[in-house]
N, C-alpha and C positions, 0 to 999 in steps of 0.2 A: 201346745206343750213343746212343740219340736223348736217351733219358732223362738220358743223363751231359751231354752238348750244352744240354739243358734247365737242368741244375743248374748247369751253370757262364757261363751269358746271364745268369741271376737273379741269381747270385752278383756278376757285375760290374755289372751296374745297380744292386744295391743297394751297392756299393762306391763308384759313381759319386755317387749323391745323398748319401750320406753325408760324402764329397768335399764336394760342391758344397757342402751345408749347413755344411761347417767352414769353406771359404772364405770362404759370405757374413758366417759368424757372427764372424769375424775380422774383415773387412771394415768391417762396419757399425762394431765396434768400432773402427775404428782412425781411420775418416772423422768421428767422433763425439768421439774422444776431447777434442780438444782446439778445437775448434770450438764459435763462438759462437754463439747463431741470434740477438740483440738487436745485431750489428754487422752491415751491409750488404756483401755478400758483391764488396767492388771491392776491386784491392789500391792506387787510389786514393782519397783521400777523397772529392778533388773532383771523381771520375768520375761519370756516371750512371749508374744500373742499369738496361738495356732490359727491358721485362714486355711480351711478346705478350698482350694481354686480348681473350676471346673469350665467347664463351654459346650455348648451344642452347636454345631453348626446347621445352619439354615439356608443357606447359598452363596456359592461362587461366583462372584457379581462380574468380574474380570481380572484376565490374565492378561496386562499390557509388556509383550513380548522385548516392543522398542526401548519402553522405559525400565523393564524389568518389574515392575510392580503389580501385586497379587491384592485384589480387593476383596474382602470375607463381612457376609454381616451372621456375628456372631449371637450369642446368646449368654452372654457369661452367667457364672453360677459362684457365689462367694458363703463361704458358711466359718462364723465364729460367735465364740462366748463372751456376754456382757454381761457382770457379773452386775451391776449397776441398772440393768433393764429386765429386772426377774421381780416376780410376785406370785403373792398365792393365792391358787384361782378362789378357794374357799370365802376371802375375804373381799374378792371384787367378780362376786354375781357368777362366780363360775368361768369367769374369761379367762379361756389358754391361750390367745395369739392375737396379737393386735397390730395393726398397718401403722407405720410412721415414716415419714419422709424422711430423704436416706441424705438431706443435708441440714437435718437436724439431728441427728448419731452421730459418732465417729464411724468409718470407713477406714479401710486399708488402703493408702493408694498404687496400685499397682497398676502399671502400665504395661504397655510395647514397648520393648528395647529395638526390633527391627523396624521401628516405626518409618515411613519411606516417603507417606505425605497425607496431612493432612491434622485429627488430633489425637495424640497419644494413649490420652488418657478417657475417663469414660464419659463422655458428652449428654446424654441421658439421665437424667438422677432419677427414677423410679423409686418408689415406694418398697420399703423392706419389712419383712416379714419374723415380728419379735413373737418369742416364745414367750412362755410361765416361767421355765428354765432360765434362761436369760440366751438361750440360743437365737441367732439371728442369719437370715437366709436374704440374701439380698441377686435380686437375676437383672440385673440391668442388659438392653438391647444397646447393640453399638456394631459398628461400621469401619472395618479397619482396612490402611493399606501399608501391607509391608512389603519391606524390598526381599525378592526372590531371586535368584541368580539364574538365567535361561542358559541354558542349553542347546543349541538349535543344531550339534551337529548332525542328528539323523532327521532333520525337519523336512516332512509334515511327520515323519514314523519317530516322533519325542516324545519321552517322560520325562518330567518334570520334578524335581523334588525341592518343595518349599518349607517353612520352617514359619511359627508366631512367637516368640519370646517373650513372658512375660514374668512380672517381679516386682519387686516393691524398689521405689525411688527413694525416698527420705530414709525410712525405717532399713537399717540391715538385719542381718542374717539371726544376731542374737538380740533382736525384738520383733522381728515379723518372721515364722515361721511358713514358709507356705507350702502347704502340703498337695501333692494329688487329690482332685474327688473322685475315687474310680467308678465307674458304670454298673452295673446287673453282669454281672456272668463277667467281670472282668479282674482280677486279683492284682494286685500290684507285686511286680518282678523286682530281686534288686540283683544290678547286674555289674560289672566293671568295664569299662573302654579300654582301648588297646594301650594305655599308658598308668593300666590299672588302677583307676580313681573311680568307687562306685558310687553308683547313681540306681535311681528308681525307675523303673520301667513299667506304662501300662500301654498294654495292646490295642484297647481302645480307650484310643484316650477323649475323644467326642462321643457326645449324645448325636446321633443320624436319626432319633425318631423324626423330628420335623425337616429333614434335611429335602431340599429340590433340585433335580439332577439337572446339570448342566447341557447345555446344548452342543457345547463344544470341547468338553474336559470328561472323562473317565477319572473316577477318585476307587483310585486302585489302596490305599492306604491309611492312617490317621491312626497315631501313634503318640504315646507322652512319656516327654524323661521330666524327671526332675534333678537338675544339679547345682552344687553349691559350690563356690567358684570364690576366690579373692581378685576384687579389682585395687587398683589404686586409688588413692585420697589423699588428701591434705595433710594427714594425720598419720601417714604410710597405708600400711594394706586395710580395706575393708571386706567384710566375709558377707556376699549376696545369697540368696538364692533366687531360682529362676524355676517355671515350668514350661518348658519348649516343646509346642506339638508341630509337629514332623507328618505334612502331609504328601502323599504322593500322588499325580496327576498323571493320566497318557490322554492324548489328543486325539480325538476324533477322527479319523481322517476320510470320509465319503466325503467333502466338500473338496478337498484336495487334491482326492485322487478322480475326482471328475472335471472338475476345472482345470488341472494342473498337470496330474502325472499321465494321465492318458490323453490328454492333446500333445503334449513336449515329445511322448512316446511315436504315437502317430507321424510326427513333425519329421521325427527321426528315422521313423521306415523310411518316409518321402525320397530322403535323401539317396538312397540307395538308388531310384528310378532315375537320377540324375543320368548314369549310364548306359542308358536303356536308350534315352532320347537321341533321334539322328542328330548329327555333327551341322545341326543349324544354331540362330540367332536366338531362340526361343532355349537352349539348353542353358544361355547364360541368365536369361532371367528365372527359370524354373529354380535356377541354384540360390540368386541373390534373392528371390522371395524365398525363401526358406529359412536364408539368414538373418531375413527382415523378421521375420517372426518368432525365433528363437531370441532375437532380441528384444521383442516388447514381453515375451514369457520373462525374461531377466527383470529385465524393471519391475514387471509384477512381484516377481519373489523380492527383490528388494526394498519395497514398499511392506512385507511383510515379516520380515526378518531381523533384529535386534543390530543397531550398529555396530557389529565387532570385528576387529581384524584378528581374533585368537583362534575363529577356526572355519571352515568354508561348510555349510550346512552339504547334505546329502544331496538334497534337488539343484543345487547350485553346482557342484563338481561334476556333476550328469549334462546340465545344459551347458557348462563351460566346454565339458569333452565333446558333446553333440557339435557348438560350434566350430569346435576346430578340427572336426570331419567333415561338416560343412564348406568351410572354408578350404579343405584340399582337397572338395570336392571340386570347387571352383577352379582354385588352381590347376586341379587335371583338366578340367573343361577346355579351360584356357588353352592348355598345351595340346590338347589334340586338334580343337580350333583350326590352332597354328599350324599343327603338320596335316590336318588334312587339306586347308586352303594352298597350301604351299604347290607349288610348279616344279615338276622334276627335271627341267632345265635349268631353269635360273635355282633351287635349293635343293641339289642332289642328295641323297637319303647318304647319310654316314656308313664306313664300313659297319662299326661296331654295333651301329642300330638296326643295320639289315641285318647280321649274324646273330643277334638277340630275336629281332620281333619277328623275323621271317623266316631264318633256317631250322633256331633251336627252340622259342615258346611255341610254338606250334604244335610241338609234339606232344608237347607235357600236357597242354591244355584241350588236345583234341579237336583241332581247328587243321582243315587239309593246305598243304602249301602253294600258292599260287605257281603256276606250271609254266616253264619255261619258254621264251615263242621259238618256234618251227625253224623260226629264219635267224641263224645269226648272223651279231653285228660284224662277223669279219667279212672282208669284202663281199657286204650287200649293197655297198654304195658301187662299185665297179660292175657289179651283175644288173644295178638298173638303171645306168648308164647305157650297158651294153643294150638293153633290152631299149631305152631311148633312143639311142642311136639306131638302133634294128626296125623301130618302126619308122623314125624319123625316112629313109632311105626310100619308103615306100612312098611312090609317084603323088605328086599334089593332084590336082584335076582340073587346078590351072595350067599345069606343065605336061610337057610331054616327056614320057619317061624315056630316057636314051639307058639302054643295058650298057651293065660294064662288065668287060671279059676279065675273068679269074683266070691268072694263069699259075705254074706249076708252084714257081719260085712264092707267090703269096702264101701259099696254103704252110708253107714254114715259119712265118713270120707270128711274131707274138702276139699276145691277144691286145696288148698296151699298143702295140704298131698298128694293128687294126682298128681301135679305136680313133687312133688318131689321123689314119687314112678316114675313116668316116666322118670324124667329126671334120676335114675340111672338106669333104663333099658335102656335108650336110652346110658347113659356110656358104661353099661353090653356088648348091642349088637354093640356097634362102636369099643368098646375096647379101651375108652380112659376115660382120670379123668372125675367125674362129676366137678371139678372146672372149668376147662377148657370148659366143656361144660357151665356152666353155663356163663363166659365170654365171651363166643361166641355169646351167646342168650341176654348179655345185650348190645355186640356192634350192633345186628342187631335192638334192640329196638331203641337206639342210631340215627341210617339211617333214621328208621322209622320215628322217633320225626322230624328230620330236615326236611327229604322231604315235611312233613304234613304242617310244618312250612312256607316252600317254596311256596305252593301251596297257603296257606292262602295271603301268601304276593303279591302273582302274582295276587288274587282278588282282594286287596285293587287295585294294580296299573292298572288292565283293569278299574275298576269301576271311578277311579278317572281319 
């Protein structure tokens, strides 16, 4: 018994779809037969045709900075009345909604007005979704890129704000009506712009149910106006409308700030230690690798950054300044180089650079002043003279010393008289000119002066 029950459920379902498939396959014929899809489906001419236009976004495919171009693959969503594509379910098996290829209807054609590359219009023709009514629901998937205008002056720390414009091409303003689809919990606002021309505002203007987050973009935003605008025509002015969503984007930045702003940063401490290193060979290269590497961080940024000369990005003014502290870091390197190698005979220290770096920074900076020597230079050359000649006098050990009698009248005489009594005894007992000795005695004063010299210099430089 159960089995007969079985046989004869199967039997009527399959009796039923067999039904249904004859009514649709009538149907679609008879709604088709004689129907146009290149006339607009008003039984006026001069009616307008309402188009609910709508989109879900689905994902941010790419944000190409260089070319400015914004890739979205969208979802669109089209809802209007075909007065011509309606029947009554009663008379055909009960059917409220029937699938029909959407390039055998008429369609609205609306495009991309910021369309940037690629095709405008909708590339996909899916199947559209006809009512009893004569209501019709068509979602075609499509892939668009429009041109966005970048912004890079606080880049990698940018927000972005793009724009998708779209509208009907052939048909204007008073035959293709396009209106908002608004969302669940979303109302449509009507508002005015600052040159008081009002327009429609919805807050959400995309469906986010199936949306997938980006790797590299925050969607802080997604917004729709609708406005209705006159362009020009052949004919003078035409009356469009448009519905323009308005998305907002901020950039990611852990990839940035790891590769980017904390090496460039780091790079830049560096520089500081430039000062630090002793006045060798090695402080000029420590400087020129630093420079060397702040310039392949430039290239890098500029490999990532939109061609424009309207404004210098954020990371770009930081590494510029970085170099050009770099570079006078160099420059000091350089010059202290120079005066520390320098020789205080042949390049005597200037007044005005002693009175700066050695009587007066000192004080300010907390650095003790190098100390004056014991012996000055005024006749030190004459006291070791005397002091040469005073031992010179004393006996060779090849000679025999013969004394000489001091008598009263000498002990009056000058010290310059005396010197020059010695120095010709010192001729007398060498056996050689007093001129020669006397040049003898001025190249050792000579040594003298410079080593003193030397010495002085070597306190400035521990001191400082």
């Amino acid at each position: 018994m159960r089995t007969i029950v079985f046989v004869i459920g199967i039997s009527i379902s399959i009796f039923y779809v067999v039904e249904s498939n004859r009514y649709a396959e009538q149907l679609y014929e008879d709604l088709l037969y004689y129907y146009n899809k290149n006339v607009r489906p008003v039984k006026n001419a001069s009616e307008s045709i309402k188009v609910k236009f709508g989109a879900s976004l689905i994902r941010i495919i790419d944000v190409d900075e260089v070319n400015q171009v914004l890739t979205t693959n969208l979802w669109l969503e089209m809802q209007w009345f075909d007065y011509k594509l309606s029947w009554d379910p009663a008379r055909w098996g009960g059917i409220r909604k029937l699938h029909i290829p959407s390039d055998q209807i008429w369609i609205p054609d609306i495009l991309l007005y910021n369309n940037a590359d690629g095709e405008p219009h909708i590339t996909i023709l899916s199947d559209a979704l006809v009512y009893h009514n004569g209501l019709i629901v068509w979602k075609p998937p499509s892939i668009y890129k429009s041109f966005c205008p970048i912004n890079i002056e606080y880049f990698p720390y940018d927000s972005q704000s793009c724009t998708l414009k779209f509208g009907g091409w052939s048909y204007n303003g008073f035959l293709l009506d396009v209106r908002q689809l608004p969302s669940a919990g979303s109302p449509i606002i009507n508002r005015e712009d600052e040159s008081g021309k009002e327009y429609q505002y919805l807050e959400k203007g995309m469906d986010l149910s199936g949306f997938y987050q980006s790797l590299e973009w925050d969607l802080m935003s997604l917004t729709s106006q609708r406005h209705e605008q006159l362009y020009p025509g052949c004919c003078g002015q035409d009356f469009y409308i448009d519905v323009t969503f308005d998305i907002a984007l901020r950039r990611k930045t852990l990839f940035y700030t790891v590769n980017l702003v904390i090496p460039c940063m780091l790079i830049a401490i560096l520089t500081t230690f430039v000062f630090y290193i002793p006045p060798i060979e090695h402080k000029m290269t420590f400087s020129i690798s630093i420079l060397v590497s702040l310039t392949v961080f430039y290239l890098v940024l500029i490999e990532l950054i939109p061609p424009t000369s309207l404004v210098i990005p954020l990371i770009g003014r930081y590494l510029l300044f970085t170099m050009f502290l770099v570079a006078m870091s160099i420059l000091l390197s350089v010059l202290s180089l120079n005066y520390y190698r320098r020789d205080g005979s042949a390049h005597p220290m200037p007044h005005w650079m002693q009175a700066v770096f050695i009587e007066t920074l000192p004080k300010y900076i907390g650095i003790k002043k190098a100390e004056e020597d014991e012996i000055s230079d005024r006749g030190s050359s004459t006291s070791e003279i005397g002091q040469f000649l005073d031992s010179s006098r004393r006996p060779s050990p090849y000679f025999l010393a013969v004394p000489t009698p001091v008598y009263g009248d000498e002990k009056k005489k000058t010290r310059g008289e005396l010197n020059k009594m010695r120095l010709s005894q010192l001729a007398h007992l060498r056996g050689l000119h007093p001129d020669l000795i006397r040049r003898m005695i001025d190249n050792v004063s000579f040594i003298a002066d410079h080593f003193r010299a030397m010495k002085k210099e070597d306190k400035v430089h521990y001191t400082s």
